[in-house]
Every structure is written in structure tokens, then in C-alpha cells.
N, C-alpha and C positions, 0 to 999 in steps of 0.2 A: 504493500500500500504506500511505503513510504516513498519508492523508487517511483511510481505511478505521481504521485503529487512533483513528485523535484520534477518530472519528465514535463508535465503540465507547465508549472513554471517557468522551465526554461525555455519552453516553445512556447511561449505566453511572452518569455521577452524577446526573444527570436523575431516573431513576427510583429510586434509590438514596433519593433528597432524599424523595421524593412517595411512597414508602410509607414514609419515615422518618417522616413526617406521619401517618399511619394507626397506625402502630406507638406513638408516642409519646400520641398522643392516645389511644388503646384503653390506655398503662399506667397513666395518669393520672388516666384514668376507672375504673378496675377490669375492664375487658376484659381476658381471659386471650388470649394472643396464643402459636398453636401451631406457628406456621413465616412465617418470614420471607423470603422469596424474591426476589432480583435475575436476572433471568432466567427462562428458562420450559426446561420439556424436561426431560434428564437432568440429575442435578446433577453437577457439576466440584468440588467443596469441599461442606461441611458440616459442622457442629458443634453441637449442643445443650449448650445452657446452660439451667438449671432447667427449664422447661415451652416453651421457645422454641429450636426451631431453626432455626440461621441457616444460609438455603444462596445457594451460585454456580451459577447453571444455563448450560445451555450454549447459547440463544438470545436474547441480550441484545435482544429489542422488549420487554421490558415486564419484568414483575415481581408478586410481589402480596404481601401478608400475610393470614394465615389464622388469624380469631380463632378463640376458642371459642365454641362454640352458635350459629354463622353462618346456618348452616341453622337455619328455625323448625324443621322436620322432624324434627331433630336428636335424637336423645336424650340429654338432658345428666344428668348424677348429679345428686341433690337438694345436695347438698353444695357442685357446683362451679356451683349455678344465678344465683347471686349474682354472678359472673364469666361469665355466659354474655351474648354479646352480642345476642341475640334475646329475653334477657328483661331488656335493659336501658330505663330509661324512654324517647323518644322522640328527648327533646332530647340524649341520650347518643350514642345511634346520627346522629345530622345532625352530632354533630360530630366524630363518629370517621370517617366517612365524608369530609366536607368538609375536613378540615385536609390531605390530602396534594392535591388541587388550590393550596390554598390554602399550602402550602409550596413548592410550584415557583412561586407568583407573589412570595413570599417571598424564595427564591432570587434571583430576576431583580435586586430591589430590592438585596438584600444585593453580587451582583455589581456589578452598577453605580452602586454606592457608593465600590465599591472602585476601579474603572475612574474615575472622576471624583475619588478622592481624588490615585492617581498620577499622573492624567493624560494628557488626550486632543489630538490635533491638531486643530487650528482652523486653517482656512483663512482667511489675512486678507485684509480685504476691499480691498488692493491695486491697482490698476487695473493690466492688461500691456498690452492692447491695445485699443485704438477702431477700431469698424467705421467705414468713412468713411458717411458721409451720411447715418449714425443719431442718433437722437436724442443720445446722449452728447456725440458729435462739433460738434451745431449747442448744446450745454447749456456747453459749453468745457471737458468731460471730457478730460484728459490722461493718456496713461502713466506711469505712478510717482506718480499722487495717491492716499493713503493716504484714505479718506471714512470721515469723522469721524461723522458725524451725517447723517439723514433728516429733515425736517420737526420738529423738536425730540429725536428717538427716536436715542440712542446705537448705533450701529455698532458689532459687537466681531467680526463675523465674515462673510466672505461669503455664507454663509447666513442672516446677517442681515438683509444688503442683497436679495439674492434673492429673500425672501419680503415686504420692502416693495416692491418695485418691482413684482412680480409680482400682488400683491393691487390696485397702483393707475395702471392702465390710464388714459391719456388726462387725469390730472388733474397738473397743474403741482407739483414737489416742489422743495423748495429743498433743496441736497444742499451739506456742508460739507466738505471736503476739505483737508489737511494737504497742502501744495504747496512743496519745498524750504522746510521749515520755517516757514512762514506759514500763515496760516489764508485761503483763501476758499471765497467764498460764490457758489455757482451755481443756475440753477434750469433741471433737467432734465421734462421730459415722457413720460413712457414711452407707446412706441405701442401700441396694440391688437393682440397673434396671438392666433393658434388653438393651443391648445397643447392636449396631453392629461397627467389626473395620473395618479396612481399605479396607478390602475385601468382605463384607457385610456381615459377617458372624457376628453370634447371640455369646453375649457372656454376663454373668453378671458382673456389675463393681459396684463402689463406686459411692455414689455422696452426696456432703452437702448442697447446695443450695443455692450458692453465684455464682456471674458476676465478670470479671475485672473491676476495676476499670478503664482499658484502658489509663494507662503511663505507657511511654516506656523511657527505656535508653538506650544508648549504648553501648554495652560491648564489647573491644577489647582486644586482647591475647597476651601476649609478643610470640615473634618469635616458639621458643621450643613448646607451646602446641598451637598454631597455628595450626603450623605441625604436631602436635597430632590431634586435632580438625580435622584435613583435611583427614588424614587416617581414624580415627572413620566415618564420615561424608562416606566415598567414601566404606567400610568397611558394615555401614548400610543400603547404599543405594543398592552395591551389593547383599546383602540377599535378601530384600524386593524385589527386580526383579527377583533371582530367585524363590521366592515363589508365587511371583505374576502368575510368567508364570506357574509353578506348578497350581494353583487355576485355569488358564483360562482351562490348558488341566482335569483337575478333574469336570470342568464346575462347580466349587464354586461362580468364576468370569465370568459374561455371556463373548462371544469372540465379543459382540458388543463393548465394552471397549478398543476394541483394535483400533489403532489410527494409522493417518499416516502424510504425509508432511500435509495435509490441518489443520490438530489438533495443529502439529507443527507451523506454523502460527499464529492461532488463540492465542495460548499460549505465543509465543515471543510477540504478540502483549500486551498481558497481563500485562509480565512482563517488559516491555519499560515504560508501564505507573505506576507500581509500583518502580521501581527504577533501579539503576544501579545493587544495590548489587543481586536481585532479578533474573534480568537479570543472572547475573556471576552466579548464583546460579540452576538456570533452564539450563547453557551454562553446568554445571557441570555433572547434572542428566542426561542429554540429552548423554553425553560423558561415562558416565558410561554404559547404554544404550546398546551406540552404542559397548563399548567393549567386554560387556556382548554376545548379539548378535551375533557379528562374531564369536565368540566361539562357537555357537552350532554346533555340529556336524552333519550340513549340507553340503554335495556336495559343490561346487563353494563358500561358507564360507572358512572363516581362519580355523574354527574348521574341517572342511572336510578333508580338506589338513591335521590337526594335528592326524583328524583319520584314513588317509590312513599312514603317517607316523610312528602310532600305532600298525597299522596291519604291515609293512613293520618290526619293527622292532621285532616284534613277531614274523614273515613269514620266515626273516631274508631274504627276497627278496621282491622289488617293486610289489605294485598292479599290473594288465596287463591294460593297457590302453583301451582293451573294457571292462574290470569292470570298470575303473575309469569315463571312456567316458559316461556309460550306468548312472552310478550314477550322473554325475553332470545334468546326463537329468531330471533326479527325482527332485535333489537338486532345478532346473532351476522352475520345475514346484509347487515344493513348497515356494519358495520365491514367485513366480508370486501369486499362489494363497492366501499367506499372504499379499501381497501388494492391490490385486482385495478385499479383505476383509477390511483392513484397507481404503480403497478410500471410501467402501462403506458406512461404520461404519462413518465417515466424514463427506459424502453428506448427511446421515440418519440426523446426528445432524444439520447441516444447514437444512435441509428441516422442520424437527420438529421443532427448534425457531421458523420458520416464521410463522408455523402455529398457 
């Protein structure tokens, strides 16, 4: 139940953020903005304030805001035509449309600014255990050597060391390690596996044959690469989703992978019992995600809209409204049938635990 409320929440402020993006860019611009809406369904709260009503609906997947003169169709007063968002110039509507994508990628960075200002755990790069008759063990790798340095390249983290050793298979590395307070100098060779990365794909890598030691410290950033931290961070995670989603349609990545609000759950629930920062950290991924996402150039998406505005300004005149009508019907039926996918992909993995 608990994982179920954080999950709530944080897609409560997920979307909250990303038509806060739409909302603010349409007052900015002169877009008259008629209902603001967090959630979908009946509404649970509301209130209007001048021309804009703010409501709580009671299906938190989504949300929307609702300018004025949205619809070309529309008929708008001569009066309020000035404030109508269909008869705004072009580059108005791309950016009223784009800023609530572009504020959940906002979000991510502003989070894990903050996440890297208070402070994350770093696994040091420690040594606890040597495999015997691995390469570590024939390099004169010991337990409790602190490694200082790669090949001239600073060591701050085991994931530092990880990702050097890993990239260099079969070539000779000189590794510097802090050994009851001295400095020596070793030179390790990492053998050749078969290993698979993130996407399960087969690849060969490095390996010596040592564990963490398992201490952690805390590493926080002054403000400046914080904010660096936080762009790199939002920067990587952007690629890896879209390559991800590259790999599910290449079918590298089976599409059972793919996940939906029950996965999301399950996950908040995860991350509540590993921490705060963990939490803010999955609040962030989740946010990039989602801005990723509306970008695709689907029908009834932000990116739909960004690609009839593409053709429009190609056309150098609007879609006709039975092309656009006919497309969000496709759009309609490919969300639906990603969402019936990902419900299933959900219920598959609870059913398989219990068994």
C-alpha cells in the first residue's frame, strides 16, 4: 500500500511539472488557458481563478491543460482571437506545446542537483576478496589494498575501477594501490569473458578477480558540478532510453520488458525502502521517461502535435482536421495497445513470482 501511494505521488508530481510546462509557457505567450487538469475522469477538487480552472481528477495516469481556441474548428469570439491558441503564429504553438516535455527533462536535472549536492554513496574501490588463480591474485592484488590509480587515471570509486578494467581486456594495466599506508605499484592483466550489458547483449570485457570490499562514503559536490552532475546524469539517462527503445523495436530487448503503472509501484516501493536519495533518484528517471515519451511522434502525444506543426510548416499551411482526426485515431490505438502490453508484461511478472 505504501509503494502504491509514493507511486501516486510521484506521478502526481511528474505530471503536475509537465503540464506546469504547457501552462506557463501558453501565459507567457498570450495563450488563454481554460482548465488545468492533474488527472483524468471525475474531478475530486476544483476551483477557478479568473479564466482558468484548476482541477484534481480522480485517475492520476496523466493530466492535460486546455487552452483556448485549441481546436482550429473552434469558434473563438473576435475579441478573445488574439489569445486563441490556433490562431497563434507557429513558433508560439512549438513552444507551448514542447516546454512540458521539456520541463520533466528539467525536473530530472533540477533533482539530481539536489541529490548530488546532499549527497550520494560511493562504493570505494576497496579490495575484500581475490579469486585465487585470477588474474588479481598472479598481479599481487591483496585484501584491504585501497587502488589509487589505473594506468595514470584517478580511482574515486568502484565503479570507476569497473568500467576501466572492463573496457580493457587482455592488455597489461599498471594499477596503484594504497597498501598499509604505502604506495605500490602492480601491473594487472585482465582476462577476456563473455559478458552481456544492459541490454543483454553478448559482449567481451575485462575482469581481475577481486569483490568490494563493501565501504561506502559519501560524496557530495559543491553547487557548480552539482549542476554538472545533474545535466551529465539527465544527458545519460536520455541516450540509454532512447537506445533502449531502439533495442525493444530491433527485438535485441524482448517487448516483455516493457512495464507499466503496476512495475511502477512495485519499484517506488523498492526505492522507499532503500532511501530517500534512491527514491529522488528513480523520481528523476521516471521524469526523464516521461519527457522522452511524449516526444514520440505519436498522434494525441506532444510529439504528434510537434509533427503536424513540422508538416505545417513545411506545407506552409495546417494539417486538415480529417488527416489530423484520422491520425490521433491510430495515435489512440497505439498508446492503448502499449498500455494493454505493458499491464500484461506486469501481471506476467506477478503471476511468475508466485509461482
Amino acid at each position: 500500500m505504501g509503494g502504491l501511494l509514493v507511486a501516486i505521488l510521484l506521478l502526481g508530481v511528474l505530471i503536475f511539472v509537465h503540464e506546469l510546462g504547457h501552462f506557463l509557457a501558453a501565459r507567457m505567450l498570450g495563450v488563454g488557458v481554460e482548465r488545468f487538469s492533474v488527472g483524468f475522469g471525475p474531478t475530486i477538487w476544483g476551483v477557478k481563478r479568473g479564466e482558468t480552472e484548476y482541477v484534481l481528477a480522480l485517475i492520476p495516469l496523466g493530466g492535460y491543460v486546455k487552452l483556448m481556441g485549441e481546436d482550429p474548428e473552434e469558434e473563438v469570439d473576435e475579441g478573445l482571437r488574439e489569445r486563441s491558441f490556433s490562431h497563434k503564429p507557429l513558433w508560439v504553438r512549438v513552444a507551448v506545446v514542447a516546454t512540458g516535455p521539456l520541463f520533466n527533462l528539467l525536473l530530472a536535472v533540477v533533482v539530481m542537483t539536489g541529490v548530488y549536492l546532499v549527497g550520494v554513496p560511493v562504493l570505494e574501490p576497496v579490495v575484500g576478496q581475490v579469486v585465487a588463480g585470477s588474474p588479481a591474485e598472479r598481479g599481487g592484488l591483496k585484501p584491504g589494498d585501497f587502488i589509487v590509480s589505473i594506468d595514470g587515471k584517478k580511482i574515486e570509486s568502484w565503479s570507476d575501477l569497473a568500467v576501466v578494467v572492463q573496457k580493457n581486456p587482455g592488455r597489461p594495466l599498471k594499477v596503484v594501490v594504497k597498501r598499509k599506508g604505502r604506495l605500490v605499484t602492480l601491473t594487472v592483466v585482465p582476462e577476456k569473458v563473455e559478458a552481456r550489458n544492459i541490454f543483454g547483449e553478448k559482449k567481451v570485457v575485462g575482469k581481475v578477480g577481486i569483490v568490494a570490499a563493501g565501504t561506502y562514503r559519501i560524496q557530495r559536490a559543491k553547487p557548480f558540478m552539482a549542476l554538472i552532475r545533474g545535466v551529465e546524469y539527465t544527458v545519460n539517462m536520455i541516450y540509454l532510453t532512447l537506445v533502449g527503445i531502439v533495442k525493444i523495436l530491433e527485438r535485441v530487448v524482448p517487448a516483455k520488458s516493457v512495464g507499466g503503472p503496476i512495475l511502477i509501484v512495485q519499484m517506488a516501493s523498492k526505492q522507499v525502502k532503500s532511501g530517500f536519495i534512491s527514491l529522488l533518484t528513480f523520481m528523476a528517471f521516471i521524469s526523464i521517461n516521461l519527457g522522452i515519451i511524449n516526444l514520440f511522434p505519436i498522434p494525441i502525444l506532444d510529439g504528434g502535435h510537434l509533427l503536424f506543426f513540422t508538416i505545417e510548416g513545411i506545407r506552409g499551411k495546417p494539417v486538415s482536421t480529417r488527416t489530423r482526426e484520422m491520425a490521433q485515431q491510430v495515435g489512440l490505438a497505439i498508446i492503448i495497445a502499449i498500455m494493454v502490453l505493458a499491464f500484461y508484461n506486469d501481471i506476467s511478472r506477478i503471476i511468475g513470482r508466485g509461482k
